[in-house]
C-alpha positions in Angstrom: 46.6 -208.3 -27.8 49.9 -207.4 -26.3 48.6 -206.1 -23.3 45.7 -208.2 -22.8 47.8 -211.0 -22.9 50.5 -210.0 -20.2 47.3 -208.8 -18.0 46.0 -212.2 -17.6 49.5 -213.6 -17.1 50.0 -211.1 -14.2 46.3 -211.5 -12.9 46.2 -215.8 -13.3 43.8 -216.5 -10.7 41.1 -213.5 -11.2 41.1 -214.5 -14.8 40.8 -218.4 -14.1 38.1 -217.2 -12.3 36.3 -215.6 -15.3 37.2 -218.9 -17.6 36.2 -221.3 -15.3 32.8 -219.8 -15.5 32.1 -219.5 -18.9 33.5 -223.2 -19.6 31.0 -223.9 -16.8 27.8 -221.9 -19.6 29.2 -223.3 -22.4 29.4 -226.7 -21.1 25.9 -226.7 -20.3 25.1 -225.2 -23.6 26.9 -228.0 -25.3 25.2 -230.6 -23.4 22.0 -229.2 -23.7 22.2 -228.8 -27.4 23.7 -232.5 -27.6 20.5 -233.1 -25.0 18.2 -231.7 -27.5 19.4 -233.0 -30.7 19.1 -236.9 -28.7 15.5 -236.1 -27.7 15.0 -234.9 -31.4 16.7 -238.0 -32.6 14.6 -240.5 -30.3 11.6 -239.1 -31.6 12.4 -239.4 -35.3 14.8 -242.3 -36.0 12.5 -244.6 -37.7 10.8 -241.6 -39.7 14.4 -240.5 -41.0 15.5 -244.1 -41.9 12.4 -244.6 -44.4 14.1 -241.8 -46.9 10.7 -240.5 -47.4 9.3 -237.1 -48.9 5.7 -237.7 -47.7 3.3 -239.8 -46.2 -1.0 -239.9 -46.8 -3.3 -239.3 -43.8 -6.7 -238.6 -43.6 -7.5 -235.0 -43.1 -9.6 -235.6 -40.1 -6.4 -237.7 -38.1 -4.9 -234.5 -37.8 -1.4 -235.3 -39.2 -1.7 -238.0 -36.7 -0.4 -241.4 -37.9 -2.5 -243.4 -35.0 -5.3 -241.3 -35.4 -5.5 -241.8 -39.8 -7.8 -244.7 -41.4 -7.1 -245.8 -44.9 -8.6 -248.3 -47.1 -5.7 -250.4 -48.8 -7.0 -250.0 -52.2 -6.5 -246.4 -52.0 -3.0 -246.8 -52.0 -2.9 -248.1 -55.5 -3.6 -245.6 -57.7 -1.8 -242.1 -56.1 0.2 -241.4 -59.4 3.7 -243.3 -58.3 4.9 -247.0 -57.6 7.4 -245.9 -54.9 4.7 -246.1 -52.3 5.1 -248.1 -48.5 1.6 -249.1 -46.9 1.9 -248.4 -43.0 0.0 -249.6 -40.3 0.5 -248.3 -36.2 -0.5 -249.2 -33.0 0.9 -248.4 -29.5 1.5 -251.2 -26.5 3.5 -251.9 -23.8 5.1 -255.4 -24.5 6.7 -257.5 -21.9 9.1 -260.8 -22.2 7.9 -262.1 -18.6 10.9 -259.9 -16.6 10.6 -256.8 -18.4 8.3 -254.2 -19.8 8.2 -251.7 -22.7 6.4 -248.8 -24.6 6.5 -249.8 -28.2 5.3 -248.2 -31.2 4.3 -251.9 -33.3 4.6 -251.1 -37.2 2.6 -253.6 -39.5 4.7 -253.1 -43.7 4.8 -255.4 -46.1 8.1 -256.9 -46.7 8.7 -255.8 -50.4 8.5 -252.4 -49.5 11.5 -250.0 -48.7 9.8 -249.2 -44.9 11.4 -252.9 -44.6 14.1 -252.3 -42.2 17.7 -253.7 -42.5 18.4 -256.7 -39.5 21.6 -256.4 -37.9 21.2 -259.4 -35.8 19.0 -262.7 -36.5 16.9 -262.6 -39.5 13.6 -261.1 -40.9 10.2 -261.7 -39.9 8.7 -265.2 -42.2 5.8 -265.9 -40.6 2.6 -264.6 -38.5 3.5 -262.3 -35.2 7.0 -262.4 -36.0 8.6 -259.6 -35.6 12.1 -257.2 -36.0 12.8 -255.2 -32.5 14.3 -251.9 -32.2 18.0 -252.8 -31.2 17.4 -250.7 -28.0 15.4 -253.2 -26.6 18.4 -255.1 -26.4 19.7 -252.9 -24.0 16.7 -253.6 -21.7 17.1 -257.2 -21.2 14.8 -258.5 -24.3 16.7 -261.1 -26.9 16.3 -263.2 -29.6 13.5 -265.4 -29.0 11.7 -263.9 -26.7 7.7 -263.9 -26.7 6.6 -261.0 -26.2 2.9 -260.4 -24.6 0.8 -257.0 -24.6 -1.3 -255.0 -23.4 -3.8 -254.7 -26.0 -4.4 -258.2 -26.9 -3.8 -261.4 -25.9 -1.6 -262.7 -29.1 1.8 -263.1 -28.6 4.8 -262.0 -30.6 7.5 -263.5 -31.5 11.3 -261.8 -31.4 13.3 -263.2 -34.4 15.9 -259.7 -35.1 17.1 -256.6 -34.2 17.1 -253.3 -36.4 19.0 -250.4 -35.7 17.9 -246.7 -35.3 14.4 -247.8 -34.6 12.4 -245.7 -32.5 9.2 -243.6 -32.9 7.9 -241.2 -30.8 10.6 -242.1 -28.4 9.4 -245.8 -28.3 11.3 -248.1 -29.8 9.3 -249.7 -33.1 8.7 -253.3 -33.3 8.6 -254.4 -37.1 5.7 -256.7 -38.7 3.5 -257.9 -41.5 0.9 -255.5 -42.1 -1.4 -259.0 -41.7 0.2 -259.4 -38.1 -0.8 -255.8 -37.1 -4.2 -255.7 -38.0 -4.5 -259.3 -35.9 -3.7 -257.1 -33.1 -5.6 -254.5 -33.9 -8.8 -255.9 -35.0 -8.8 -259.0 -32.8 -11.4 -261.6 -34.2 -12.5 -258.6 -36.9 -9.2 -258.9 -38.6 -10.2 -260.7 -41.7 -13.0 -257.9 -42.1 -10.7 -254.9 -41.5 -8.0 -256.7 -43.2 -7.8 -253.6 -46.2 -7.3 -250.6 -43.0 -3.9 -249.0 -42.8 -2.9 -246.1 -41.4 -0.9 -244.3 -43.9 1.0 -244.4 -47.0 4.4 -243.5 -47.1 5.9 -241.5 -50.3 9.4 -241.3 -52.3 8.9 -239.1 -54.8 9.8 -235.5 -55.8 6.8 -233.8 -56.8 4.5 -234.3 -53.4 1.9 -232.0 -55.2 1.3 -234.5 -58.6 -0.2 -237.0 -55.8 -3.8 -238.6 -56.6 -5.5 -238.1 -53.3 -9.2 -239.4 -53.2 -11.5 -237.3 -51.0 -10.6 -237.2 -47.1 -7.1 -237.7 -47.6 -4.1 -235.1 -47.7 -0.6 -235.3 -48.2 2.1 -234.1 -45.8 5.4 -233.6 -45.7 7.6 -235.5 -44.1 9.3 -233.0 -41.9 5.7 -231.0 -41.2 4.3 -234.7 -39.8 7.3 -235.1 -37.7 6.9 -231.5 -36.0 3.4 -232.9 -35.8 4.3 -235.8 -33.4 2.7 -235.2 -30.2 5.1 -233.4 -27.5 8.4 -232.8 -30.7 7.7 -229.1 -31.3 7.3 -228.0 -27.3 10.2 -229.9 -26.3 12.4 -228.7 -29.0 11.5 -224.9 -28.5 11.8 -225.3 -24.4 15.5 -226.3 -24.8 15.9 -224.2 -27.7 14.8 -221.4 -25.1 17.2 -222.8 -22.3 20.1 -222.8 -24.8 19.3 -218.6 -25.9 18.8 -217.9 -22.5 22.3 -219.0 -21.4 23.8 -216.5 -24.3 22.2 -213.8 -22.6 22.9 -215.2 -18.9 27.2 -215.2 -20.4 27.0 -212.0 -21.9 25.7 -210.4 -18.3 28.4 -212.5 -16.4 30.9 -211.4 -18.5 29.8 -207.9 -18.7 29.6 -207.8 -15.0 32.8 -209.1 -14.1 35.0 -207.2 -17.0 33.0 -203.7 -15.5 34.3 -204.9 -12.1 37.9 -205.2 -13.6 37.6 -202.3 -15.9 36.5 -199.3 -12.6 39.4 -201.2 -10.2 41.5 -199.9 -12.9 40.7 -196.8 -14.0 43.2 -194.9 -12.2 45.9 -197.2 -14.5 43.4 -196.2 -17.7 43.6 -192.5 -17.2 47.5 -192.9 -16.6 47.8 -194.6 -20.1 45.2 -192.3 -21.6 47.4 -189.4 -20.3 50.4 -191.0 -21.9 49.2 -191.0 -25.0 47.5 -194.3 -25.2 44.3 -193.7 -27.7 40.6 -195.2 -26.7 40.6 -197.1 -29.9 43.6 -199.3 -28.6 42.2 -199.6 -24.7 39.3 -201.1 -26.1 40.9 -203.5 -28.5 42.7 -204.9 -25.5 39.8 -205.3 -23.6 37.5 -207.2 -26.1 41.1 -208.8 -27.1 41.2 -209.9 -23.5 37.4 -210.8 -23.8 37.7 -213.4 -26.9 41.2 -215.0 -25.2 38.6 -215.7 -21.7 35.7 -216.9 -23.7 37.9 -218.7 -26.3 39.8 -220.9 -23.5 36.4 -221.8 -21.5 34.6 -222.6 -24.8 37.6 -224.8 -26.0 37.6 -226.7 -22.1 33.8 -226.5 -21.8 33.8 -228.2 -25.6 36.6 -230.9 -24.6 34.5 -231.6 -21.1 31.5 -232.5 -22.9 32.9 -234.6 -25.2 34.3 -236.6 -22.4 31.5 -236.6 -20.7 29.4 -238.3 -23.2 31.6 -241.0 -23.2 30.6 -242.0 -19.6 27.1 -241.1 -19.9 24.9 -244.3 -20.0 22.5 -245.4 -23.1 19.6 -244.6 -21.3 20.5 -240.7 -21.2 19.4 -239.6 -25.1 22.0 -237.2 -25.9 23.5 -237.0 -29.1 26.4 -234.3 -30.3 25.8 -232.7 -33.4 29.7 -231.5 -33.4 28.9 -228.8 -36.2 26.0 -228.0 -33.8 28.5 -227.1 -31.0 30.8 -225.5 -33.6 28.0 -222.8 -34.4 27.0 -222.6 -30.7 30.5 -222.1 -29.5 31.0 -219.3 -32.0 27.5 -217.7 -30.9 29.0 -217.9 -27.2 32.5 -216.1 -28.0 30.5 -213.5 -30.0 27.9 -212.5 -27.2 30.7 -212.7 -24.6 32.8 -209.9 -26.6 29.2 -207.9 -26.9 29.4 -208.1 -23.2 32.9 -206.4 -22.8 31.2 -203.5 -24.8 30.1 -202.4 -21.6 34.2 -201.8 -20.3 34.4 -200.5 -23.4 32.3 -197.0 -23.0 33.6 -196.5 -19.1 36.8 -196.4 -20.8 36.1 -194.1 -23.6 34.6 -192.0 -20.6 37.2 -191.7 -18.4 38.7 -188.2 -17.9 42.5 -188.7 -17.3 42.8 -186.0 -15.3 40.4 -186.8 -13.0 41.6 -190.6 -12.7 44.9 -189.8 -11.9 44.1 -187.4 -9.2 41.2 -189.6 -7.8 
């Protein structure tokens, strides 16, 4: 450590050099992984706020919510109480200036899907409904009356829930009676008994009453299920595993570099006495101080970064997340100085000196 140490004081720039670009890989690791855990997290967020084990779709919707049909009464006899009836339908809703995606949920207000209102009150009355708190952000209010695509009923805006987004659309909440208006249009009062799903709290998914047609999913395995979820998390996933590899070339380039523009010095120490097993301590010694100071500055960088980043960009930092990743990164960069490692254990003293 000794020598490593006095190296890099005596060599600043070359090793800045080195630092500056693995703060560079780590902080695009760290902001990729904060990247993916946002896209993860605007997929999800209304899922994760029910506190649900399992949900009820028909087997043929393939563990699709929008693509599931359920007759109401089947929701009443399924072996527990702590059930939430869901209904879904997708629009784009505008308040006359603006536009939106939205994922429209229709519940029934004495269930727990019933989200908590952070700003004006809960739905009352027909097409009123609770709004995902990022639609705040895009210029919709208290108030507003919304107009869709899909239908010619209006809805109304009376509050604002938080963490409300589905699919990465933010969820506008109903009564189930308000959904299947838009749904069904003039054949609501016939269709009045179709949901979608039915949502579960309970322990033992596998003592459910299921009538034929239907099946039972997990929670998690229906959110991998949401369209676009799995490949998106995988491709970044990727990215991120790539990058380890991509630092533990860089550094295993650039330390071989350093390692034969010294081997002259090497076979001097070596002929000295100096023993292989303590050149090669220093070097991976040398290694973790280089990959700990860029992964400590590309850490700090990202944090401060997020903090200017605007609400429209969906990253989120899992900071034990980081944690693990940074450790991966200081790990794979010491494989890399493995590399140094062998030239040195190779190197003939005699022949370096008089080289």
């Amino acid at each position: 450590m000794f020598l490593a140490w006095n190296e890099i004081k005596k060599n600043k720039l070359r090793f800045i050099l080195i630092i500056g670009i693995l703060m560079l890989v780590s902080y695009l690791v760290f902001f990729l992984s904060g990247l993916a855990t946002g896209l993860q997290n605007l997929n999800r967020e209304s899922v994760d706020k029910w506190e649900a084990n399992g949900i009820i779709l028909t087997e043929e919707s393939d563990k699709s919510l929008g693509q599931s049909s359920i007759i109401l009464g089947d929701a009443l006899n399924v072996g527990t109480n702590d059930i939430a009836v869901l209904g879904q339908i997708n629009a784009i809703a505008s308040n006359g200036s603006t536009k939106q995606s939205v994922a429209i949920f229709g519940i029934k207000k004495d269930q727990f899907i019933m989200p908590n209102v952070i700003e004006g009150k809960e739905f009352s009355a027909k097409n009123e409904v609770i709004a995902s708190d990022t639609l705040m952000d895009e210029g919709f209010k208290l108030g507003d009356e919304l107009t869709l695509s899909s239908t010619e009923e209006t809805l109304k805006i009376v509050g604002f829930t938080d963490e409300a987004r589905f699919n990465a659309a933010p969820v506008l909440y109903s009564e189930l009676s308000t959904l299947q208006s838009l749904k069904f249009g003039e054949a609501a009062e016939q269709n009045k008994d179709i949901i979608n799903g039915i949502v579960l709290r309970t322990d033992d998914l596998s003592s459910i009453k299921l009538n034929d047609g239907l099946e039972v999913i997990e929670l998690e395995t229906f959110i991998k299920n949401l369209p676009g979820y799995t490949e998106q998390n995988l491709t970044l996933t990727f990215m991120i595993y790539f990058l380890f590899v991509i630092s533990a070339v860089i550094v295993a380039i650039f330390l071989y570099v350093l390692t034969v523009q010294k081997i002259s010095m090497f076979g001097v120490m070596k002929a000295q006495g100096i023993s292989n097993s303590y050149l090669a301590k220093s070097v991976v010694a040398q290694t973790f101080i280089l990959a700990a100071i860029g992964v400590t500055v590309g850490f700090i960088l990202t944090i401060v970064t997020g903090y200017f980043l605007p609400s429209a960009v969906p990253v989120s930092f899992d900071y034990m997340t980081m944690i693990i990743y940074g450790v991966i990164f200081i790990l794979v960069a010491v494989l890399g100085a493995f590399f140094s490692v062998l030239t040195i254990v190779k190197i003939d003293p005699l022949k370096a000196i008089g080289g």
